[in-house]
N, C-alpha and C positions, 0 to 999 in steps of 0.2 A: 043499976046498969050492969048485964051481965059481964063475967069476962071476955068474950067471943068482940060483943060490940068496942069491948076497948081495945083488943088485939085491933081489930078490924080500921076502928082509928087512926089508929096508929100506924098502920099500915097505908092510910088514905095517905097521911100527915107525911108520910116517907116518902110515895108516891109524887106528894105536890111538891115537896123539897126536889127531889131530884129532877122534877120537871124545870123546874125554875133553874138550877145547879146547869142544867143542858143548856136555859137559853141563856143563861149568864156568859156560858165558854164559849158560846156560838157565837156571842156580842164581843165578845174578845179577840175572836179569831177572824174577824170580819171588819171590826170597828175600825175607820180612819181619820185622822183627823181631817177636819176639814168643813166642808159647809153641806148642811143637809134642808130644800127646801120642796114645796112643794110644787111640782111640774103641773105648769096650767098651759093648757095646749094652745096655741094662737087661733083665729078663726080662718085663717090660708091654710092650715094643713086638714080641716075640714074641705074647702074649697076648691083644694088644686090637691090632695091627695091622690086625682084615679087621672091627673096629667102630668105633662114633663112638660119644666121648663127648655124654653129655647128663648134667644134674641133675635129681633128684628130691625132693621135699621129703618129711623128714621130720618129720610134720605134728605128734603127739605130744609132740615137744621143742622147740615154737614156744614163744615166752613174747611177750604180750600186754599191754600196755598201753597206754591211751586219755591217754595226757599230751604230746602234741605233741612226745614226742621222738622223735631218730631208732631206726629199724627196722634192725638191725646181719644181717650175713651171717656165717654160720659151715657152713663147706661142706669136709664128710668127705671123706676120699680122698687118691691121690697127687698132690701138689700140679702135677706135669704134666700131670694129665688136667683138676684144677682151672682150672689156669693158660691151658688148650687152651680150656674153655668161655671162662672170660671173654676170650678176647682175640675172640670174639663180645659179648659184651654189656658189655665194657668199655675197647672200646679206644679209646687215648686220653682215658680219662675219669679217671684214676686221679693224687692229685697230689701222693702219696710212697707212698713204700713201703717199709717198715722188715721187714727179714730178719736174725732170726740164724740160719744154718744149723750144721749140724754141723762142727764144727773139723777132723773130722780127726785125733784125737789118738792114736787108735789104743786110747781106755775112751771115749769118747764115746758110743757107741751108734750110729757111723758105719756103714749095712750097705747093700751094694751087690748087687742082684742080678743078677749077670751072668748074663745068657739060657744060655750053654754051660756053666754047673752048676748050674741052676736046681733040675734034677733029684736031684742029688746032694744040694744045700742048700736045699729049698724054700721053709724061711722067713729065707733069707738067711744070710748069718754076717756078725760083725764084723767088718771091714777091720782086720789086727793093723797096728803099724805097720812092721814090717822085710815088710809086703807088696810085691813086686817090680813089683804094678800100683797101689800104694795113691792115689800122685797121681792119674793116669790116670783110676781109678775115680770119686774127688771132680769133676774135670777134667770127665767125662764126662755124671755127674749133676746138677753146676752150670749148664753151659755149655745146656744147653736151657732150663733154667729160665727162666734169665737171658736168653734170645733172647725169650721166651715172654712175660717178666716186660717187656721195654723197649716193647713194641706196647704197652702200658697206661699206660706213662704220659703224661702233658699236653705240649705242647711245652715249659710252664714246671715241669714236675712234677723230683722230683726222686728218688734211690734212697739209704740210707743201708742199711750191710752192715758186723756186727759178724762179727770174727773173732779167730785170734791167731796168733803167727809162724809154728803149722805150716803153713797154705795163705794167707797177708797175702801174699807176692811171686808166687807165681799167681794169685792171684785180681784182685791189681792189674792185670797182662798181660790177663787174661781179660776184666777190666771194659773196659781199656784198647780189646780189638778189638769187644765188643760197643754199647759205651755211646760210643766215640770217647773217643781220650786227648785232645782239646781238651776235652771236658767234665767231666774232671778235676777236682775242686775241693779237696780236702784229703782227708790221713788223721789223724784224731783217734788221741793219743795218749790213753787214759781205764784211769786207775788203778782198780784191782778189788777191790784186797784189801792189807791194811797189810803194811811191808816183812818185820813178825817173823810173822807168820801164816804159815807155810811149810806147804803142802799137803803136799809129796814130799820127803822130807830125801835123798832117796837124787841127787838130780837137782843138778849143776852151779852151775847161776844159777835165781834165786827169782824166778817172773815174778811181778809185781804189777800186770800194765800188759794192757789187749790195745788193740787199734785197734777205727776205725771210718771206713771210707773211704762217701766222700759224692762222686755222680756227678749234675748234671742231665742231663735227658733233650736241651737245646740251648742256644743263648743267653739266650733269653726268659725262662729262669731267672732272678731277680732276687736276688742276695746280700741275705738280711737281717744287719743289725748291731745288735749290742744299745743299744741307749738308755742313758744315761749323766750323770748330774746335773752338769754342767757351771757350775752355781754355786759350787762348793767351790773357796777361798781358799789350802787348805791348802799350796800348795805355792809360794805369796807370801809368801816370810818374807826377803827382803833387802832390805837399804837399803845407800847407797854413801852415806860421807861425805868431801866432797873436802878435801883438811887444806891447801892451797895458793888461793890466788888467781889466779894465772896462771901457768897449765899451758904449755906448747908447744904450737902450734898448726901442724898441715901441713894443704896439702890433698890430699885425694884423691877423685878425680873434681870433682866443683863443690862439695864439700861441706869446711868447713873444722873438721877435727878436732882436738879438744882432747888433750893426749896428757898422761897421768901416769904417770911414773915407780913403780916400789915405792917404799913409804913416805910418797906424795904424795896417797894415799887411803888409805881403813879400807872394809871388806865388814863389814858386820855383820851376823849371824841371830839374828830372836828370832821372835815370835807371828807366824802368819800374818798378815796383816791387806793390804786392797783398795788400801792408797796405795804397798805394797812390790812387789818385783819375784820375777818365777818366773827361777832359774839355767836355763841351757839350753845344755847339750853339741852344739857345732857336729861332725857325725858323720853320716855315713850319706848320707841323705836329705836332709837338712836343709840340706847344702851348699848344694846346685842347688835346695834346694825353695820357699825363703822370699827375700823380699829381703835378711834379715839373713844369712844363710847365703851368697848370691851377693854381697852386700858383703865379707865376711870373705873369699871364696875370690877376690876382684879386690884386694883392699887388704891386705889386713891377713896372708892365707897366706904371703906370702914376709918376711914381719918374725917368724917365727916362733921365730929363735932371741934375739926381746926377749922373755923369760921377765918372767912377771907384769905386765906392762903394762897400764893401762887406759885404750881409748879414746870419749869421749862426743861419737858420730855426731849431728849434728842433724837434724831432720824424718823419722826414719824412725819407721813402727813404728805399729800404730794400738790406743794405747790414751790413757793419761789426760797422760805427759808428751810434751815434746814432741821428745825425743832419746832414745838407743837405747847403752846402755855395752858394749863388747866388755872381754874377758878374754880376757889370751894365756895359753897352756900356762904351766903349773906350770916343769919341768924339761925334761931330755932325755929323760927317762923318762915323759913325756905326750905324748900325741897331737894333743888337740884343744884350741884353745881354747871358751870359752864366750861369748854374749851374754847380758842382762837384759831381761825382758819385762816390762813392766807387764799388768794387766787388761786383756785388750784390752775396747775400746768395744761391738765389735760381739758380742759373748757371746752363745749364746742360754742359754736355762736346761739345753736338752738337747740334748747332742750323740749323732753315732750313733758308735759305736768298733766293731770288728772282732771277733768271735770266738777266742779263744784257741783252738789247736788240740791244747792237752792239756785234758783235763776231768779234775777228781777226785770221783770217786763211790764213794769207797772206803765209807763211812759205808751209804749207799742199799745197796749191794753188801752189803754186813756184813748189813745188817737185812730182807733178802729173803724171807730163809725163810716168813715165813707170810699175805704179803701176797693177799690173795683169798681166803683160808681155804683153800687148799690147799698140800700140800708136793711138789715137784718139783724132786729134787735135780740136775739136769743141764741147767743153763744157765740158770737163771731170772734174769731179766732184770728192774732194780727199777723201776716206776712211773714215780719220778722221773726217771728217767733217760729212758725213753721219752718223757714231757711236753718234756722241753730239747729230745728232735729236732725234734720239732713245732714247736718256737719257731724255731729255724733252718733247717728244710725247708719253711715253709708257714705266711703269714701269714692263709691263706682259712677262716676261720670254721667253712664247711662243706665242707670239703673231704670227697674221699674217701678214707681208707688203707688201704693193702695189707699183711697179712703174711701170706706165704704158707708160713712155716715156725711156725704159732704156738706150737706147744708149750702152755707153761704158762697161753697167754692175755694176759701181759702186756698188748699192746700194744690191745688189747678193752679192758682194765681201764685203761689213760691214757688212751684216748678219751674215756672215758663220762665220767672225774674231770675232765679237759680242759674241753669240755662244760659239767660241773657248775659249775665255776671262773669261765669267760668268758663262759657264753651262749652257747657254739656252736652249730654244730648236724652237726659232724663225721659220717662213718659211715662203719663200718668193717668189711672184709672178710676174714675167716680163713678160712685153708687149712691143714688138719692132716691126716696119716693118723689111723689108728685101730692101729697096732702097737704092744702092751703097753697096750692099752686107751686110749693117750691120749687120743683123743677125747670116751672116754663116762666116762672117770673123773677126767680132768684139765680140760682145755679147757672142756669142756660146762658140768660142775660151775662151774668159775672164772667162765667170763658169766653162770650164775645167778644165783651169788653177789654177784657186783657187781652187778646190775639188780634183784635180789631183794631185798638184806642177809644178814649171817647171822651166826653166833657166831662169833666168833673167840679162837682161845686164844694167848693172848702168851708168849714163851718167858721164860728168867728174867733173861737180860739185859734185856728192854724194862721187865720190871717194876721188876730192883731201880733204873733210872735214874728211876722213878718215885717208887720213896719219899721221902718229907718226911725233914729232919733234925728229931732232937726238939733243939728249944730248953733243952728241962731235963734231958738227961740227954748230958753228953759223950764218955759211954762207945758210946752208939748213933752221934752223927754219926761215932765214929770207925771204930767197926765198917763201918759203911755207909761211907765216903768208900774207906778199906782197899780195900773188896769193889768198889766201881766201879773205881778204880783199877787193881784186877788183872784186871778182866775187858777194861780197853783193851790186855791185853798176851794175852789168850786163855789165860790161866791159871787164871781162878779155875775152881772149881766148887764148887755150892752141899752144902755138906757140914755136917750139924750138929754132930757132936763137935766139929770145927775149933772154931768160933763162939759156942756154946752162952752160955758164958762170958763172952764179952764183948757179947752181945746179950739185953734182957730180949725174954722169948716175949708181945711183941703187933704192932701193928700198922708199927713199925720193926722187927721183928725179920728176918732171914736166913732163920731156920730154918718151914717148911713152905710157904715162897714158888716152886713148884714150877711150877705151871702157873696161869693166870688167863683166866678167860674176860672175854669182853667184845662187847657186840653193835654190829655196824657196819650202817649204816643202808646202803640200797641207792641206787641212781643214776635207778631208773627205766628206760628205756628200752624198747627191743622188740628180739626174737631172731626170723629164720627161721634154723631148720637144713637143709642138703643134704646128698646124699651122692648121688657121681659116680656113675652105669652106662653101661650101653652098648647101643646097638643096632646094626643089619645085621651081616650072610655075607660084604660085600666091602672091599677096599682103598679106600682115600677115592676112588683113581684111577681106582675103573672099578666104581662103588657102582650098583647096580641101583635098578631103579624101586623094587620092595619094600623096598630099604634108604631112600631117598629115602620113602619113606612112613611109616614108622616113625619116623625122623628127625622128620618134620612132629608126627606123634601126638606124640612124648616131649617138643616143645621148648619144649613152657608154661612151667616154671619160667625158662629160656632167656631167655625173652620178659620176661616179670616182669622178672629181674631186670635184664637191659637194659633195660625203663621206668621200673625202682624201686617199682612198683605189684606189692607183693611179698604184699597179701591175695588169698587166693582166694575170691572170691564166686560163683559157680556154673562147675561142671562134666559136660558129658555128654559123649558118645560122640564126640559132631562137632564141639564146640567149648569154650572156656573163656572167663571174664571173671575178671579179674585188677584191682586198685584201692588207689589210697593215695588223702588225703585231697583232692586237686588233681584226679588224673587215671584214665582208666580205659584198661586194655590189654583188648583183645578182640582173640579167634583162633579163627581157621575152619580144621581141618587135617584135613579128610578132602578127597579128590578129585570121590567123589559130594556132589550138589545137595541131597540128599533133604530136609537138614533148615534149607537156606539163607533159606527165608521165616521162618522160628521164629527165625534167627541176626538176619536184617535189620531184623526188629519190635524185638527185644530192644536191639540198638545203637541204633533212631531212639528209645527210650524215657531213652538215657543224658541225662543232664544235664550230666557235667562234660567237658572234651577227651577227644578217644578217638583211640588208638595202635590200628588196625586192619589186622590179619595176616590174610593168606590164601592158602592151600595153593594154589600153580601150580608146573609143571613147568619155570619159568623165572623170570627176574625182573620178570614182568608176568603181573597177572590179566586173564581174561576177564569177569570180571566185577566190573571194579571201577566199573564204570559205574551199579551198583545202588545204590552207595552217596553219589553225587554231590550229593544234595540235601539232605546231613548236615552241618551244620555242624560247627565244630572239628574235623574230623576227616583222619589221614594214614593212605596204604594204605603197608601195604608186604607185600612177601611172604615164604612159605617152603617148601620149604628150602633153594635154592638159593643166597640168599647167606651161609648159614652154611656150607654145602656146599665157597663158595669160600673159605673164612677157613679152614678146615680143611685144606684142599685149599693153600694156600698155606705152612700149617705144618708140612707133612707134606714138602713142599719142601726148607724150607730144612733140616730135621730134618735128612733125608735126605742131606741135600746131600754 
């Protein structure tokens, strides 16, 4: 090999090193952590790519009542074209939002439609779980949502999102880069189902548990803490009786402490009572957190191997005496010693204390099945449990909520009970498809039913926890006690040969307690229903004038529901009025004048404020000068800045 070809080598050898040396730093300079998956596009953005969403009401499934309560939204479709409207007419206005979406589990009902087999599977297929894109696909359908979903809420708004281990460590990543991992707040452990109730016998470990990660939209979020009776005594049950006259006396610091030996006092515990002292584990926090605890950690930590000791510090401490007793560790087998707390003085009656971050809902979980009069056996979510977020995401009366996966309705049905409870005046927005009818046979049905009332049939555990024991006969309470008993282990079933025998056939009896109706009175409220379409031929990025016109025509409901003036009170050709009890929304969306003196009389006859839209080819009318000498009134126009909200979504989608 001559010399030249090994220079030359060698010089390759330099070459590919330093190439590699580039992408190394480049990988450095760029790298984040976090979650990297592969974007599989859905088959709607094939679909609806070269239109714009808008809503249409569907006016037939409004429900209607005159009692001052709120006017709720229930808006059909795929919740990204949902979620695409309102980040026009709700952004920033939204001040939780509670999502269970689909786990992932591979029977869930998880179906992803990927634009490059659409053709093959048109109404989708199940995502199995040994799919070699299953993350991906979730990953994929989540992660716009979720971009979609955070322009809506408040700066103090907040997002809570139930799940369980199959997608909990991505979706944490994925909240982490959309929501910012400083605004992080917990993930709730929340028990689901008792430890012997085994779903799947064929499966490893018996989950009983799923999460709920809880994310503010910034700082402004305000942590609420439960309230807590801070008069209870109960944990005042010691007294120290000193069996000596004169202890030894050191000082430490300025302060001169009495020192007792073991056996030179007695601890005694009996009844709680206001003149005894709370024991209190010097540990943690407490070290550095109190005055007792940075006494202990300056004096009294390096006497640690005086086992059992007890010292009476004078003037510290602020309750009824006027000195403060420490206790050294037990053995060499304890850690910490303890100090004595009196009452303190300054007590209020109610303190705030912090949220535990397991919840057990195992019980609400168990008793699901029939709440709203319908049955929906995949994933139904129980009342209760929705009302606790409420309490912890949002002390605002009337807030707004968000679910944009509603399924069963759940979260419609703890509004309106909500609501009924406190006097609120909450209102809430649903976003469902309509695959396997959910919409019109689930969802729909459920806020009827709550807003309406309706029969309700109880299964046979609610009923048998309902029987009386008979007083006079102890062959029934024993029957009935038996039958409760085995149904907390999910064993029994209601069988009459079993029982016959030891139960007489009446109103204690087991036997024909089968099903039970019973009527549940309704909440009131009011319902508009939508359901998403579309209009224009072109890309949002290069949408013609005719697209931009049709846009204007279709975007009444748009409008409404960005005023919350969600009645329609007249509609023609060229314009619409829209109204709740406060305020009136009026829109002009044709281009031609023809019919603008008829529009201008009609507005100067309003009485209440008027939100006033008008069709221009920019973000300024020509004539909004017509309308100048109308009191309470704002111009704004369309379509051009829904044009840009769209146009900004389509962005970062894209990105």
């Amino acid at each position: 090999m001559s010399k030249l070809t090994k220079e030359q080598e060698l010089l390759n050898e330099i070459e590919k090193l330093q190439k590699q040396l580039e992408i190394a730093n480049n990988r450095v300079k760029t790298a984040k952590y976090g979650l990297v998956w592969m974007e599989v596009p859905e088959a709607f953005e094939q679909e609806t790519e070269n239109q714009l969403p808008v809503l249409d009401e569907v006016k037939e499934k409004a429900i209607k009542n005159d009692d001052d309560k709120p006017t709720h939204i229930l808006i059909e479709g795929d919740n990204y074209h949902a979620l695409t409207c309102l980040n026009y007419t709700h952004k920033e206005k939204i001040d939780l939002i509670y999502i269970d979406p689909p786990y992932n589990t591979g029977s869930d009902g998880f179906r992803y439609r990927d634009k490059r087999v659409v053709e093959k599977f048109p109404d989708g297929t199940d995502v199995p779980k040994d799919h070699p894109l299953r993350h991906s696909y979730w990953l994929s359908f989540m992660s716009k949502r979720l971009e979609l979903a955070s322009n809506l809420l408040k700066p103090e708004g907040v997002i809570l999102i139930s799940i369980n281990e199959e997608e909990y460590s991505q979706l944490k990543l994925l909240c982490d880069k959309i929501f910012q991992e400083s605004n992080y707040m917990t993930s709730f452990t929340v028990k689901v189902r008792h430890e012997d109730r085994i779903l799947k016998g064929d499966k490893d470990y018996h989950e009983t548990t799923e999460q709920l990660l809880l994310y503010r939209k910034s700082p402004r979020f305000k942590t609420i803490k439960r309230l807590q009776d801070n008069t209870s005594i109960d944990k005042y049950v010691y007294s120290v009786e000193e069996l000596i006259d004169s202890p030894e006396k050191v000082m430490m610091g300025s302060k001169e402490v009495l020192v007792f030996k073991p056996h030179e006092y007695k601890i005694i515990k009996s009844e709680p009572s206001a003149e005894k002292f709370q024991k209190i584990n010097i540990r943690g926090s407490i070290k550095e957190g109190n005055s007792s605890g940075r006494f202990h950690m300056q004096y009294l930590e390096e006497k640690n191997h005086l086992f059992n000791y007890l010292y009476k510090v004078p003037n510290m401490g602020d309750d009824m005496f006027d000195y403060r007793y420490f206790l050294s560790r037990k053995s060499e087998d304890n850690l910490n010693g303890f100090y004595f707390q009196g009452v303190p003085l300054s007590k209020d009656d109610i303190k705030e204390v912090p949220y535990p971050n397991y919840l057990d809902f195992e019980e609400a979980f168990n008793n699901v099945g029939y709440e709203g009069g319908i049955e929906f056996r995949n994933g139904k979510k129980p009342v209760d449990f929705i009302k606790f977020l409420f309490s912890i995401g949002t002390i605002n009366k009337d807030a707004v909520i968000l679910d944009f996966f509603a399924g069963s309705g759940s979260t419609g049905h703890a509004v309106m009970e909500q609501n009924s409870i406190d006097k609120g005046n909450r209102q809430v927005i649903l976003c469902t498809n309509n695959e396997n009818n959910i919409a019109h046979e689930i969802t729909y049905p459920r806020i009827k039913n709550v807003i309406c009332g309706y029969s309700q049939t109880k299964n046979q555990k609610e009923i048998l926890f309902e029987l009386p024991l008979n007083p006079k006969n102890i062959s029934d309470n024993t029957a009935i006690l038996e039958a409760k008993n085995k149904f907390l282990t999910d064993e029994f079933k209601v069988r009459y040969n079993e029982i016959k025998e030891e139960v007489r056939k009446d109103k204690y009896s087991i036997y024909g307690i089968i099903s039970k109706a019973s009527n549940v009175k309704g909440f009131g409220n009011s319902l508009k229903y939508y359901k998403t379409s579309f209009v224009g031929k072109n890309n949002i990025l290069s949408a013609s004038d005719e697209d931009k016109s049709l846009l204007a025509h279709k975007a009444g409901c748009l409008l409404a529901i960005a005023e919350n003036t969600l009645d329609e009170i007249e509609a023609t050709q060229f314009f619409q009025f829209f109204e709740n009890s406060e305020k009136v929304t009026a829109v002009y969306f044709k281009e031609e004048m023809d019919e603008m003196n008829t529009f201008l009389q009609k507005v100067e006859e309003v009485q209440k404020p008027i939100s006033l839209y008008l069709f221009s080819w920019g973000n300024s009318s020509d004539f909004e000068g017509l309308f100048d000498h109308i009191p309470n009134l704002t111009i704004k126009t369309i379509p051009q800045p829904i044009l840009e909200i769209y146009k900004n979504i389509y962005n970062i989608i894209t990105a």
